[in-house]
C-alpha positions in Angstrom: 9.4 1.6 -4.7 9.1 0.6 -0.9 6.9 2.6 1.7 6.8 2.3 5.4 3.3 2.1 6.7 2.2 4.7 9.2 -0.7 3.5 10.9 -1.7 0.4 11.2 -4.5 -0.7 8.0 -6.2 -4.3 7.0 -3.3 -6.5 8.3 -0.7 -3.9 7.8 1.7 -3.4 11.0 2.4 0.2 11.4 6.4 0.8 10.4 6.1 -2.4 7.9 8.2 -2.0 5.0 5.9 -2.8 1.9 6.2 -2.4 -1.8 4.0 -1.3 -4.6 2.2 -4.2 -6.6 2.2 -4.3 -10.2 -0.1 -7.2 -10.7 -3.4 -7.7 -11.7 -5.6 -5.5 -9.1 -9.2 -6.3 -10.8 -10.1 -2.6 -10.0 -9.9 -2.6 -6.6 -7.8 0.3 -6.0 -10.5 2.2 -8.1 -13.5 1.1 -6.7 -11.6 2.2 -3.3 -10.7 5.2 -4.4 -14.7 6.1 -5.8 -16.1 4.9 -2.1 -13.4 6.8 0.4 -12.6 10.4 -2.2 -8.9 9.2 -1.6 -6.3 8.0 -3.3 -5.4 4.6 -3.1 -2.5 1.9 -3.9 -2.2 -1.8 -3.9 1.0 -2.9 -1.5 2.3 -6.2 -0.8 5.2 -6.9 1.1 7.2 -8.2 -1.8 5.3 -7.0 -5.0 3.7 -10.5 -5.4 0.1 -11.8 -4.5 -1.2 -11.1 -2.0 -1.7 -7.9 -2.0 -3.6 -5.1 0.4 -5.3 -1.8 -0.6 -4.1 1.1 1.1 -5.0 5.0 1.0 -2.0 6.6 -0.1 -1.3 8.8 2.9 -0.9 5.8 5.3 2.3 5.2 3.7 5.4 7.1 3.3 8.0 6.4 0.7 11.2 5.0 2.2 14.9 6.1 1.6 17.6 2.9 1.4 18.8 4.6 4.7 15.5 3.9 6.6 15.2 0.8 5.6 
């Protein structure tokens, strides 16, 4: 699924088009989501390495229309 990033977050333009990231994460989204009380997802801009943590409300799912 793509998202549009709303604010701008650890290299992450805000209105950047990025997508979820299946790969290997090596916890990372948990240990985020244990220090900040929010939930988290790993985003790259094309679902391969590398990828950037984000908390989930900085980013908004996108419609093919708003691409």
């Amino acid at each position: 699924m793509k998202y549009r990033v709303l604010k701008d977050h650890l290299g992450l333009k805000e209105g950047q088009i990025v997508v979820e990231f299946h790969g290997y994460t090596y916890g990372l989204e948990r240990d985020d989501e244990r220090a900040t009380g929010l939930p988290q997802m790993a985003v790259s801009s094309d679902g391969d390495n590398p990828f950037t943590i984000v908390p989930v409300h900085l980013l908004e799912p996108t419609t093919p229309a708003s691409e």
